[in-house]
C-alpha positions as CSV (number, residue, x, y, z in Angstrom):
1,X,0.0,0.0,0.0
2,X,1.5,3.3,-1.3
3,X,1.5,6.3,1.3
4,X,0.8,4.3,4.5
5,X,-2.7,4.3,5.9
6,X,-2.9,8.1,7.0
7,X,-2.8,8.7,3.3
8,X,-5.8,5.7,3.3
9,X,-8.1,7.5,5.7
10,X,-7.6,10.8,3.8
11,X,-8.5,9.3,0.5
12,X,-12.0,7.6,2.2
13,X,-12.7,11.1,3.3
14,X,-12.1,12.2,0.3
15,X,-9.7,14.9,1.4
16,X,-7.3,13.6,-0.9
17,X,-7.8,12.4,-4.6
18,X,-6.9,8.8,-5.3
19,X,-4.3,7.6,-7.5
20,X,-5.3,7.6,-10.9
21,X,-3.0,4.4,-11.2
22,X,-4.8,2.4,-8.7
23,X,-6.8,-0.4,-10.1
24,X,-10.2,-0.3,-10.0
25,X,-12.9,-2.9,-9.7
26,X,-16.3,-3.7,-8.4
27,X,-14.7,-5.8,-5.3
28,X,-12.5,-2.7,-4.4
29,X,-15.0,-0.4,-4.9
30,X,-17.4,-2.3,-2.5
31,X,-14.2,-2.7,0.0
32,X,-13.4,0.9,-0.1
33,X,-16.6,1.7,0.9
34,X,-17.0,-0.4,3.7
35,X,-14.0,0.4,5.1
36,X,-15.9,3.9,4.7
37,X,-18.5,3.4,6.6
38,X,-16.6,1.3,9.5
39,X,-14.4,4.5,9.6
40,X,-17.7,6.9,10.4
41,X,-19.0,4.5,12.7
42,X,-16.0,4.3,14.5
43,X,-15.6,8.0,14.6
44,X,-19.3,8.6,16.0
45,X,-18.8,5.7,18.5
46,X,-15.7,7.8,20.1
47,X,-17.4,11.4,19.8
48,X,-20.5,9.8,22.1
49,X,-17.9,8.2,24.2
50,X,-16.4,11.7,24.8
51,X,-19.4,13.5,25.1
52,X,-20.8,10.9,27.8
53,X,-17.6,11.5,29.7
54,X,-17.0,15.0,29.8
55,X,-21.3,15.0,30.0
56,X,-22.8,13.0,32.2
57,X,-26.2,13.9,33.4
């Protein structure tokens, strides 16, 4: 993997553009994606984690 996985997370954000000499496929395409979604999950799952620390009624 070229750029190390920073440079991954980035391009699922799409806050960088992707390699035009990357292949693409169906089967990445579906991969990238989930990998996608597993990284907004994750990322909501830590902000309510935060905000039931710091918030606790």
């Amino acid at each position: 993997m070229k750029g190390g996985i920073w440079q991954q997370i980035l391009t699922y954000f799409y806050l960088r553009k992707r390699d035009p000499s990357d292949p693409t496929n169906a089967n990445i395409k579906m991969m990238h994606g989930m990998n996608r979604i597993s990284l907004f999950m994750f990322l909501i799952a830590i902000i309510v984690m935060v905000y039931r620390i710091f918030f606790k009624h």
